[in-house]
N, CA and C atoms of all chains as a GROMACS GRO file, in nm:
protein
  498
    1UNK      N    1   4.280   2.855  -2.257
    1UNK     CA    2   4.142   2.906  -2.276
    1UNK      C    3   4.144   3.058  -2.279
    2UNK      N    4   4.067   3.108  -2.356
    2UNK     CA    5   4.082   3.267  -2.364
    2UNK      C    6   3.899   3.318  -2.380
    3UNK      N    7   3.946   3.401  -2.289
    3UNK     CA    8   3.774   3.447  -2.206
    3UNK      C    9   3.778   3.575  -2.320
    4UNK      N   10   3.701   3.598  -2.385
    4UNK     CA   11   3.653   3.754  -2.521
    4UNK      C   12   3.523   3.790  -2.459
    5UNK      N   13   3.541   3.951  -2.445
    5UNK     CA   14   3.437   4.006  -2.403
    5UNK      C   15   3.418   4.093  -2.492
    6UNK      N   16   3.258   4.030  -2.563
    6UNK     CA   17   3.222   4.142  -2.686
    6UNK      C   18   3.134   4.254  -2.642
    7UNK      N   19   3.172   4.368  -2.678
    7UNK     CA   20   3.059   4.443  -2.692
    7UNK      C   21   2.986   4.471  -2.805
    8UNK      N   22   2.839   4.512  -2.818
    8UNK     CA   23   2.796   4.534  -2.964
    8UNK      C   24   2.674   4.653  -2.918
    9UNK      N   25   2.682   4.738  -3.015
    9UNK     CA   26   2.641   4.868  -2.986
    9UNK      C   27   2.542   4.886  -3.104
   10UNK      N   28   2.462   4.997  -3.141
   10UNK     CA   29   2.397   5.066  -3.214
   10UNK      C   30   2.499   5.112  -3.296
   11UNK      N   31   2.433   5.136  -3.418
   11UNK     CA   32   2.578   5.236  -3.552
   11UNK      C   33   2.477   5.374  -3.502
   12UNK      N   34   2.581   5.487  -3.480
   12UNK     CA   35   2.532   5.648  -3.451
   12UNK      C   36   2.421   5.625  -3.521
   13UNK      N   37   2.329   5.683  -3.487
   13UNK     CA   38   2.244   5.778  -3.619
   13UNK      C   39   2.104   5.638  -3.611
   14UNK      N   40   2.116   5.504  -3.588
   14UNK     CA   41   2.014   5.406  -3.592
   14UNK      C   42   1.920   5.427  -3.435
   15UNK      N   43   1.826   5.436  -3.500
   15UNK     CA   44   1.712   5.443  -3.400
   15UNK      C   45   1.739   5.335  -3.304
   16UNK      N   46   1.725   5.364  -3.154
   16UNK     CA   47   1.734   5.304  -3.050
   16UNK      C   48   1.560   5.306  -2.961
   17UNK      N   49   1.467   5.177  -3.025
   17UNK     CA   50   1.344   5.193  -2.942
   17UNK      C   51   1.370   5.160  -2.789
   18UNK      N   52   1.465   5.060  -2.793
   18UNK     CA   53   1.465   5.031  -2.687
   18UNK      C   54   1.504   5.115  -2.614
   19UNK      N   55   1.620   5.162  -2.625
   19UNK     CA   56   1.733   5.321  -2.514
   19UNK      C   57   1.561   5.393  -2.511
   20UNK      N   58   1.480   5.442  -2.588
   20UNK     CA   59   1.417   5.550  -2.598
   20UNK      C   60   1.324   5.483  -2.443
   21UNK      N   61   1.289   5.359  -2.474
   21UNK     CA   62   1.154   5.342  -2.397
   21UNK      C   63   1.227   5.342  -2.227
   22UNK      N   64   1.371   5.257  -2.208
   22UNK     CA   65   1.401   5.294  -2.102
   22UNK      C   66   1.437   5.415  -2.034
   23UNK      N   67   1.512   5.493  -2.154
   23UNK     CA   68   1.477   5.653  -2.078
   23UNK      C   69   1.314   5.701  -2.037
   24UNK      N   70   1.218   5.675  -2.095
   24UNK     CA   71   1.095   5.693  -2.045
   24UNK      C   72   1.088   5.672  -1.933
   25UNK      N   73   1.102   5.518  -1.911
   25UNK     CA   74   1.084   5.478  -1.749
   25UNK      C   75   1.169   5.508  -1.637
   26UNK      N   76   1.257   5.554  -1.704
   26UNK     CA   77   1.364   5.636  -1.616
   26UNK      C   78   1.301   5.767  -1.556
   27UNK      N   79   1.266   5.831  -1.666
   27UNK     CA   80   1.209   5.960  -1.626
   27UNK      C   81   1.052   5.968  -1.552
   28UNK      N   82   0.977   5.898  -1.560
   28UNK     CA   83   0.895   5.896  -1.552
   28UNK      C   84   0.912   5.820  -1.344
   29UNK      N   85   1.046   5.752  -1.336
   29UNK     CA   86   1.088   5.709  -1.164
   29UNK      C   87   1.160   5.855  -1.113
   30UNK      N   88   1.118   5.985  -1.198
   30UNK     CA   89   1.175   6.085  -1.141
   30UNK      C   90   1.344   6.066  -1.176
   31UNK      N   91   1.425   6.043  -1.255
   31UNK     CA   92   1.547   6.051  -1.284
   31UNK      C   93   1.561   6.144  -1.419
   32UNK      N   94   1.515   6.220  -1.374
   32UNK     CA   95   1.520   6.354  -1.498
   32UNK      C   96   1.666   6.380  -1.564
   33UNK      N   97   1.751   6.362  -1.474
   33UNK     CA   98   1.912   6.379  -1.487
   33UNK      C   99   1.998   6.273  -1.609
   34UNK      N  100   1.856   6.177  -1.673
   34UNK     CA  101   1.896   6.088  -1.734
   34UNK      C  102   1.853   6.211  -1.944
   35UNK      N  103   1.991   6.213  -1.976
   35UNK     CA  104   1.928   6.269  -2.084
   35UNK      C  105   1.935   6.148  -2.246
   36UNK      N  106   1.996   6.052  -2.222
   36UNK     CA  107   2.006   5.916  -2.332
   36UNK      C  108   2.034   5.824  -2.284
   37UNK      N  109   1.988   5.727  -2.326
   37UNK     CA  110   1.997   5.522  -2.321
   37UNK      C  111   2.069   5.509  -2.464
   38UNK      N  112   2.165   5.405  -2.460
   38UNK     CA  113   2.181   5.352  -2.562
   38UNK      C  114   2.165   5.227  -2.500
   39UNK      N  115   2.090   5.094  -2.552
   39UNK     CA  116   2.098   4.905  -2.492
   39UNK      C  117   2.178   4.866  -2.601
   40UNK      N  118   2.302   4.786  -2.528
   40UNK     CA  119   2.332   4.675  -2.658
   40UNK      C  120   2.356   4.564  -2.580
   41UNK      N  121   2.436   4.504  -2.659
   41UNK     CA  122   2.466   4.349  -2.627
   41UNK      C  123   2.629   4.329  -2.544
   42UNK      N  124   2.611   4.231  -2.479
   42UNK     CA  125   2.740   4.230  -2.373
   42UNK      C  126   2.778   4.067  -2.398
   43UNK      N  127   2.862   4.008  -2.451
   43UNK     CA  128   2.852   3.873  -2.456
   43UNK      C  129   2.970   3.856  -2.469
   44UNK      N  130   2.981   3.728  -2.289
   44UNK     CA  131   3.108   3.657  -2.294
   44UNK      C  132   3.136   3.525  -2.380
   45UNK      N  133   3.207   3.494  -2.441
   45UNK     CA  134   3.258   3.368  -2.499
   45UNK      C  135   3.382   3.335  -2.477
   46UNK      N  136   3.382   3.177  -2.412
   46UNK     CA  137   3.482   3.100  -2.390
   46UNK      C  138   3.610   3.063  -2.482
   47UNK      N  139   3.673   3.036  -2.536
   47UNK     CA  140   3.735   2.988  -2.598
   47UNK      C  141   3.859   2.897  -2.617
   48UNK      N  142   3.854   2.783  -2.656
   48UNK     CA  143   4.000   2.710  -2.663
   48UNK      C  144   4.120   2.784  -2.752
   49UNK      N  145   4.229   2.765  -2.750
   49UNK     CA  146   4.324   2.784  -2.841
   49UNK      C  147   4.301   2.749  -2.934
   50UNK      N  148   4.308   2.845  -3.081
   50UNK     CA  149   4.306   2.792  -3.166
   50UNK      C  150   4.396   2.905  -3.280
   51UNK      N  151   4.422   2.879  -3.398
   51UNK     CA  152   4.460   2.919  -3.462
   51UNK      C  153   4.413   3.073  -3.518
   52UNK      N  154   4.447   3.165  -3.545
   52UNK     CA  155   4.428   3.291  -3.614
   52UNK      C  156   4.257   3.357  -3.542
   53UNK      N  157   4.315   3.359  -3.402
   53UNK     CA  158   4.166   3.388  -3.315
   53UNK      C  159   4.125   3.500  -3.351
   54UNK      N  160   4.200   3.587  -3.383
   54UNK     CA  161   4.119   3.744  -3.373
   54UNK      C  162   4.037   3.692  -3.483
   55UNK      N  163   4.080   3.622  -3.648
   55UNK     CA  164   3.982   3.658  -3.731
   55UNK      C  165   3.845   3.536  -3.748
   56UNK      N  166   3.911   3.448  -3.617
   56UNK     CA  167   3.777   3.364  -3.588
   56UNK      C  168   3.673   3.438  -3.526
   57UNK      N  169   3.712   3.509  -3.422
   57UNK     CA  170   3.628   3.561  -3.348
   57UNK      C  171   3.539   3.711  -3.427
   58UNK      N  172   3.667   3.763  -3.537
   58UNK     CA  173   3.575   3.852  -3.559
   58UNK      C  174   3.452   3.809  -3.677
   59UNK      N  175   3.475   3.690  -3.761
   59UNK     CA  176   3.379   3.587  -3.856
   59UNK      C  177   3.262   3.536  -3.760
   60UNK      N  178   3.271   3.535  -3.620
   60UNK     CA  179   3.176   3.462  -3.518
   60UNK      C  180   3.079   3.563  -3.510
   61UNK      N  181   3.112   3.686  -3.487
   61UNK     CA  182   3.045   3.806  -3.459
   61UNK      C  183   2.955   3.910  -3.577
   62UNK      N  184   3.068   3.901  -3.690
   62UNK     CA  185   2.994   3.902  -3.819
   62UNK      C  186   2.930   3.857  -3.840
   63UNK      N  187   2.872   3.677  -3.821
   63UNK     CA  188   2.814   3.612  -3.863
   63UNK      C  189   2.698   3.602  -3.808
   64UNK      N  190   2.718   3.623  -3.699
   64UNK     CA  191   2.587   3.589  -3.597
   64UNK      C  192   2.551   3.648  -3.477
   65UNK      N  193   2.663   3.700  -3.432
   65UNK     CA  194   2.631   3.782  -3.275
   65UNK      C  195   2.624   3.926  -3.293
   66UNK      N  196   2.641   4.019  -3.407
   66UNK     CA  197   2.602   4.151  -3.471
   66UNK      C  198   2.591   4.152  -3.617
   67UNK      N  199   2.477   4.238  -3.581
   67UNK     CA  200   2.420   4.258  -3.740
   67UNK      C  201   2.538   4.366  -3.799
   68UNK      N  202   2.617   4.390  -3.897
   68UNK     CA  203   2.688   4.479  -3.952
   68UNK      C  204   2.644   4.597  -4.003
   69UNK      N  205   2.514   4.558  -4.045
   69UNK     CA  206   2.436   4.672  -4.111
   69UNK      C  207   2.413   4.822  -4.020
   70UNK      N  208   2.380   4.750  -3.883
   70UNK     CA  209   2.312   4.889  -3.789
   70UNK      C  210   2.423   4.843  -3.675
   71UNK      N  211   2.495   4.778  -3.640
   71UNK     CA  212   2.571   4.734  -3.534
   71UNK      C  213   2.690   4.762  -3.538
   72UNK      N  214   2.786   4.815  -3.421
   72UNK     CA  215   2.919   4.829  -3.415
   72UNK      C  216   2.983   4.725  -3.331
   73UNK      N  217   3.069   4.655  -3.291
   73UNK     CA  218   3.133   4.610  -3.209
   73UNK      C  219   3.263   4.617  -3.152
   74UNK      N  220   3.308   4.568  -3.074
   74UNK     CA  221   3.447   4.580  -3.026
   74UNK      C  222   3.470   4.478  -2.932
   75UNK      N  223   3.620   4.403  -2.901
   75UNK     CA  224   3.613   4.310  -2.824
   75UNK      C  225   3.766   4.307  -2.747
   76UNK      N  226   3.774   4.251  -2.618
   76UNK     CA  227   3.877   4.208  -2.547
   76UNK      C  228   3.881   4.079  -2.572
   77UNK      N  229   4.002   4.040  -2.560
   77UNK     CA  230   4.056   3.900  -2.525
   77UNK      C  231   4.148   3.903  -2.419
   78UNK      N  232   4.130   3.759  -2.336
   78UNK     CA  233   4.227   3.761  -2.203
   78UNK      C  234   4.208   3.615  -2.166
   79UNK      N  235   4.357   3.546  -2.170
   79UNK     CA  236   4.380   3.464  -2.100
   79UNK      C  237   4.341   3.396  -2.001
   80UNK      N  238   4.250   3.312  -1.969
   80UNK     CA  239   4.224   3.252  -1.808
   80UNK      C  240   4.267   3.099  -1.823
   81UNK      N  241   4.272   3.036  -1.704
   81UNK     CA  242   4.291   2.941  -1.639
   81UNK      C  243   4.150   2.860  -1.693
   82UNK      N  244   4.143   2.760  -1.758
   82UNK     CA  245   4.002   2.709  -1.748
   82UNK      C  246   3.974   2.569  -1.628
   83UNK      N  247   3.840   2.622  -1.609
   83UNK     CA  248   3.833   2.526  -1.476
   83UNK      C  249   3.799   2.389  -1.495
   84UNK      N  250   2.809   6.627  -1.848
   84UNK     CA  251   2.737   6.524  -1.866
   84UNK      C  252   2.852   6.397  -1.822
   85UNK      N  253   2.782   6.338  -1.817
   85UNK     CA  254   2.826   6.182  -1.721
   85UNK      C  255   2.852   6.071  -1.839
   86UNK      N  256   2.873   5.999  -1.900
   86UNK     CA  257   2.876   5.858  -1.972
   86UNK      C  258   2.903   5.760  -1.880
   87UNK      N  259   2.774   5.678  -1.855
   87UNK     CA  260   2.770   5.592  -1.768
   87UNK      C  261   2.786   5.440  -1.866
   88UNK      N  262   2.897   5.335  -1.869
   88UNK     CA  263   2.855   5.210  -1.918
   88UNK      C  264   2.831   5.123  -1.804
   89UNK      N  265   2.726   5.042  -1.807
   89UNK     CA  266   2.667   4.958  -1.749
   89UNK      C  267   2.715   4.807  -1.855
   90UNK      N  268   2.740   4.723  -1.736
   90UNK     CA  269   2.749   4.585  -1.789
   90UNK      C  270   2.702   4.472  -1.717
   91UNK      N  271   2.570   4.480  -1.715
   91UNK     CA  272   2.471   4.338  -1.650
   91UNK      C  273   2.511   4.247  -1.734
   92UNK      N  274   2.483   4.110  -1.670
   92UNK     CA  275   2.539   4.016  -1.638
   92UNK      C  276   2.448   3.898  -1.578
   93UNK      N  277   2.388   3.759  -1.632
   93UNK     CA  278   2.367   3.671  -1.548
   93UNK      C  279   2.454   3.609  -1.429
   94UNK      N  280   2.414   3.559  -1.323
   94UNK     CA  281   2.466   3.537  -1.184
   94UNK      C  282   2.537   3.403  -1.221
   95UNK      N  283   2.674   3.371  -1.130
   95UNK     CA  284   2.698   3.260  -1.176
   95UNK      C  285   2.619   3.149  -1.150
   96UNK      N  286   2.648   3.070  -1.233
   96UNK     CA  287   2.494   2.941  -1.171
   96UNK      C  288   2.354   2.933  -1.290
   97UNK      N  289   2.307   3.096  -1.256
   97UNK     CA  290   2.200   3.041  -1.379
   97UNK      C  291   2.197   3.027  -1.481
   98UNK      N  292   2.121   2.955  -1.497
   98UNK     CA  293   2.088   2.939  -1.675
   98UNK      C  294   2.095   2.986  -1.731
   99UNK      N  295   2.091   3.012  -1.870
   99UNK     CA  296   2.150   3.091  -1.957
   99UNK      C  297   2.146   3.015  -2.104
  100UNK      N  298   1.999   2.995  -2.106
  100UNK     CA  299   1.937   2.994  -2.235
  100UNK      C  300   1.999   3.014  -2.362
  101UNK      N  301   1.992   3.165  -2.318
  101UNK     CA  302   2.032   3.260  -2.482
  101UNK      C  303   2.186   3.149  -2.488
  102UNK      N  304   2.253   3.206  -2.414
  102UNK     CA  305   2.429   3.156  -2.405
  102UNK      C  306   2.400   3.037  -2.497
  103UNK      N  307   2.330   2.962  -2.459
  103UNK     CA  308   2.338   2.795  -2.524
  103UNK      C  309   2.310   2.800  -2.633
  104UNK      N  310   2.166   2.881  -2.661
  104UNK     CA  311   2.147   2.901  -2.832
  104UNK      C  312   2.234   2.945  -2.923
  105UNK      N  313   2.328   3.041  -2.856
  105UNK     CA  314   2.408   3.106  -2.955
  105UNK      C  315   2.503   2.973  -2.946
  106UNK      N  316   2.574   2.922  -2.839
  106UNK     CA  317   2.702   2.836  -2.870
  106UNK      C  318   2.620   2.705  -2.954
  107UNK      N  319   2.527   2.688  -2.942
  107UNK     CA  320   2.477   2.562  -3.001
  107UNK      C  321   2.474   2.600  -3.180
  108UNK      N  322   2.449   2.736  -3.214
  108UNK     CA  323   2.478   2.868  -3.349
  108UNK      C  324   2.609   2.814  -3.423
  109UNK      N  325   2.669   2.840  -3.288
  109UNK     CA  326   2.790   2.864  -3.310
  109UNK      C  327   2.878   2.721  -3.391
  110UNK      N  328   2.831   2.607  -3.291
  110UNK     CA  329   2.928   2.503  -3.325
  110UNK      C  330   2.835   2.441  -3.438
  111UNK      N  331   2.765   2.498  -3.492
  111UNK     CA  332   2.664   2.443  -3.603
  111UNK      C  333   2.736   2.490  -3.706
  112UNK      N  334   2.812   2.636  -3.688
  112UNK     CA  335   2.869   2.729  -3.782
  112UNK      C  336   3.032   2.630  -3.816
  113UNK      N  337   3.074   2.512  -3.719
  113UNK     CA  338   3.190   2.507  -3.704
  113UNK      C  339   3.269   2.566  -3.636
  114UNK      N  340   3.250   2.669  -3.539
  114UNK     CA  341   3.318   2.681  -3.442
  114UNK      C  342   3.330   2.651  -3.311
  115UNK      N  343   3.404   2.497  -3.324
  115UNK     CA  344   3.408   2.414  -3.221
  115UNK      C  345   3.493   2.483  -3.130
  116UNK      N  346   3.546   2.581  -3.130
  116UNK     CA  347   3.636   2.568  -3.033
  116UNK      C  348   3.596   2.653  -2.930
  117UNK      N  349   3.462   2.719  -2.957
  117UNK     CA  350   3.399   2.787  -2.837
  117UNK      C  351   3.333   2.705  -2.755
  118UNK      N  352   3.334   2.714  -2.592
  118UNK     CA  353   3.340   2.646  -2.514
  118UNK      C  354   3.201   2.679  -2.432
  119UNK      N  355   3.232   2.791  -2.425
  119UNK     CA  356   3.067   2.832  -2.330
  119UNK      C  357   3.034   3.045  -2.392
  120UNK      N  358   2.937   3.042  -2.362
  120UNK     CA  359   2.884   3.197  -2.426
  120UNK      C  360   2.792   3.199  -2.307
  121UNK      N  361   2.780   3.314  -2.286
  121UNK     CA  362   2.707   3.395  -2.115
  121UNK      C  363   2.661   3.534  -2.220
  122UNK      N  364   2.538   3.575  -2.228
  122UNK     CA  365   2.464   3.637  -2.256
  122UNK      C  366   2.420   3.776  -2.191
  123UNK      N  367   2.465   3.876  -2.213
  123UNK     CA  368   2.415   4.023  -2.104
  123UNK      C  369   2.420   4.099  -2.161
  124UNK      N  370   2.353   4.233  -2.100
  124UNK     CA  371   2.298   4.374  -2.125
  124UNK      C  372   2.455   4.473  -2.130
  125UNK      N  373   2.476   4.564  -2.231
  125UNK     CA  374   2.570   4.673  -2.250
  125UNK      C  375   2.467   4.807  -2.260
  126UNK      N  376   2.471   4.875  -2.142
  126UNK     CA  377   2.374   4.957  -2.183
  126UNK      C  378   2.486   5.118  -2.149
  127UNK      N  379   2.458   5.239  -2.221
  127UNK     CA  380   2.531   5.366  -2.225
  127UNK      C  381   2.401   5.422  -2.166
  128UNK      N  382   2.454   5.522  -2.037
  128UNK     CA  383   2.369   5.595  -2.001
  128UNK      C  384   2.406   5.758  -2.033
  129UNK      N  385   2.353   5.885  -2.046
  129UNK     CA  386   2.414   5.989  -2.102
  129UNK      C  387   2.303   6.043  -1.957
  130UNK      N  388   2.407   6.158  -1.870
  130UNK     CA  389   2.381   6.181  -1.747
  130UNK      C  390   2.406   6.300  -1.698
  131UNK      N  391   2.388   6.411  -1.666
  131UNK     CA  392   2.379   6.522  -1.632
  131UNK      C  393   2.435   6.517  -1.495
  132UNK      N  394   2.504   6.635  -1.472
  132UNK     CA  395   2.583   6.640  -1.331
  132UNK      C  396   2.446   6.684  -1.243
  133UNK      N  397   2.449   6.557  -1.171
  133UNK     CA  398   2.359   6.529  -1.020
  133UNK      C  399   2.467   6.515  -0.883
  134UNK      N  400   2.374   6.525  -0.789
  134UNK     CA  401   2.396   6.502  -0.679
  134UNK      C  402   2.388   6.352  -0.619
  135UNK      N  403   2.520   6.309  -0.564
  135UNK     CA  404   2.492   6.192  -0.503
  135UNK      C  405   2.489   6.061  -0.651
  136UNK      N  406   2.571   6.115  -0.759
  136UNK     CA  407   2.557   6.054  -0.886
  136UNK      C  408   2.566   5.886  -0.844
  137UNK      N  409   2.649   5.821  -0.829
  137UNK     CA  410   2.692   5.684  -0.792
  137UNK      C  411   2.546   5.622  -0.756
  138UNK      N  412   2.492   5.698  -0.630
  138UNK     CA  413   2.384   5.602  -0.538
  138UNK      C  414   2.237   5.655  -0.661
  139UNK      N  415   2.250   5.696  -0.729
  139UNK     CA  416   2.164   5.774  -0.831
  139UNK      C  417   2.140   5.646  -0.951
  140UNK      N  418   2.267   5.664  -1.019
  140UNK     CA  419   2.335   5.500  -1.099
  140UNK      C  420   2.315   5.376  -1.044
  141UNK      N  421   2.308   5.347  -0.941
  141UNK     CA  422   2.276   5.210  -0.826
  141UNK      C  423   2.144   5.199  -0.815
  142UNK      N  424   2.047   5.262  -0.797
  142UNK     CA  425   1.914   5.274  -0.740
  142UNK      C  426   1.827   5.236  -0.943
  143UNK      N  427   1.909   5.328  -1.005
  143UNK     CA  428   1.826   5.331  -1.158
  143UNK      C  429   1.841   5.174  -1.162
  144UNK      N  430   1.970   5.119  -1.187
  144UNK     CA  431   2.001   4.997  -1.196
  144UNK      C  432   1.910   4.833  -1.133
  145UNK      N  433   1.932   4.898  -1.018
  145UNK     CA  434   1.842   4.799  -0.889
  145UNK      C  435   1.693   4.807  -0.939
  146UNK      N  436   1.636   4.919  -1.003
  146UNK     CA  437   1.499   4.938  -1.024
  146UNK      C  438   1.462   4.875  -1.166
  147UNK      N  439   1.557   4.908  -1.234
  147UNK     CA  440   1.482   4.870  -1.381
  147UNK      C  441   1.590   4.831  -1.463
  148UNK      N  442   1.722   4.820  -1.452
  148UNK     CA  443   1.833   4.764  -1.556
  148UNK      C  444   1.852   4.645  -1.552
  149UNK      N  445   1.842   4.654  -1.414
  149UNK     CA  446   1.903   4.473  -1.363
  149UNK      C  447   1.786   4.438  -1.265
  150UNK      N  448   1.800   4.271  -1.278
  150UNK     CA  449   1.731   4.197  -1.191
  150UNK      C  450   1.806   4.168  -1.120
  151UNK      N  451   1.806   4.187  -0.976
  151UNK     CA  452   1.900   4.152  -0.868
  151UNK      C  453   1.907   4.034  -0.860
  152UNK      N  454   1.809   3.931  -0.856
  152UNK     CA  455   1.810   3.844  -0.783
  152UNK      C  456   1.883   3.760  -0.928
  153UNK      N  457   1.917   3.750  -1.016
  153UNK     CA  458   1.938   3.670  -1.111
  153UNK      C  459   2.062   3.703  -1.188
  154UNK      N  460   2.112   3.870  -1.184
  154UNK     CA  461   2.219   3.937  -1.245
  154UNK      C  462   2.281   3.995  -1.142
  155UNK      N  463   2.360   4.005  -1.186
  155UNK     CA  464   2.534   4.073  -1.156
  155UNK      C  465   2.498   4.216  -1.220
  156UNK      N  466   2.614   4.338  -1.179
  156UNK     CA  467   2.599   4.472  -1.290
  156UNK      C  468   2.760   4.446  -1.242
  157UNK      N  469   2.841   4.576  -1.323
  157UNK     CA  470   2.916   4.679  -1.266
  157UNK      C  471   2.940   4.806  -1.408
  158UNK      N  472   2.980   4.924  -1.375
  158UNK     CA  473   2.971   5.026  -1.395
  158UNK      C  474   3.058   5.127  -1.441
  159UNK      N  475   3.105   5.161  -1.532
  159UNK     CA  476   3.200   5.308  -1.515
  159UNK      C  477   3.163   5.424  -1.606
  160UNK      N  478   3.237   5.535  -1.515
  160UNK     CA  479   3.194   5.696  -1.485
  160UNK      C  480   3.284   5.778  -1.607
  161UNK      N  481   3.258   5.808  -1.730
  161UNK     CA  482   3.337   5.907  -1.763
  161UNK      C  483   3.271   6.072  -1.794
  162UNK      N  484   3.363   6.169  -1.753
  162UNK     CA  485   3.293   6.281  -1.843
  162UNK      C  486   3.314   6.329  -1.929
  163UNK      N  487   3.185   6.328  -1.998
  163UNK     CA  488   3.200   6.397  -2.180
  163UNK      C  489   3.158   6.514  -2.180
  164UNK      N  490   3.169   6.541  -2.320
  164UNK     CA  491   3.150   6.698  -2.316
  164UNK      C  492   3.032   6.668  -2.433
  165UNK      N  493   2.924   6.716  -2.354
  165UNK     CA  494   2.798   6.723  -2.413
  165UNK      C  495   2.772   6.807  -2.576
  166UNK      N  496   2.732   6.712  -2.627
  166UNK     CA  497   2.709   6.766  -2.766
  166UNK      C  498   2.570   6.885  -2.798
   0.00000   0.00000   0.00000
């Protein structure tokens, strides 16, 4: 079983409403020291063994778990024990 | 300046909705061989040298990033050189 931890981010330069509105509320709890938010996505997926994983996993993510257009990603893979 | 990544996290145990929609996505797509998907927040914080930074990062978190009672976080510290 192999545990992939995706990250998926904003592409530079794409408006972030969300980062914007939580820096608001940041600042606004007195954390002035906060000068940017970026929010993205954090998503673990399980996985069995299977054949030619990196370019399964990266077709999984293309396909459906980041948009390509405004989205960057990046991912680990690691071995576990499945329970 | 500080680059803070944050990586919330549902608690083990709960539910996890989203997770299911996407793997239920997923094996619709044919990719049976994903097993389980866990759903969470990647958020970049951009941070100005404060005092007491860590318990600063903990308190923002506890207040408005994460729901304690339902998520997990953890955290790391790099410094950039402010643009």
């Amino acid at each position: 079983m192999f545990k992939v931890q995706v990250y998926v981010t904003l592409k530079e330069g794409v408006l972030d409403p969300q980062g914007k509105a939580v820096r608001g509320s940041l600042l606004s709890m007195n954390y002035d020291e906060v000068q940017e938010v970026r929010v993205g996505k954090y998503i673990e997926l399980f996985i069995e063994e299977t054949e030619n994983l990196d370019e399964r996993i990266d077709s999984m993510i293309d396909q459906l778990l980041a948009n390509p257009v405004i989205e960057d990603y990046r991912y680990e893979v690691e071995e576990v024990v499945s329970n």
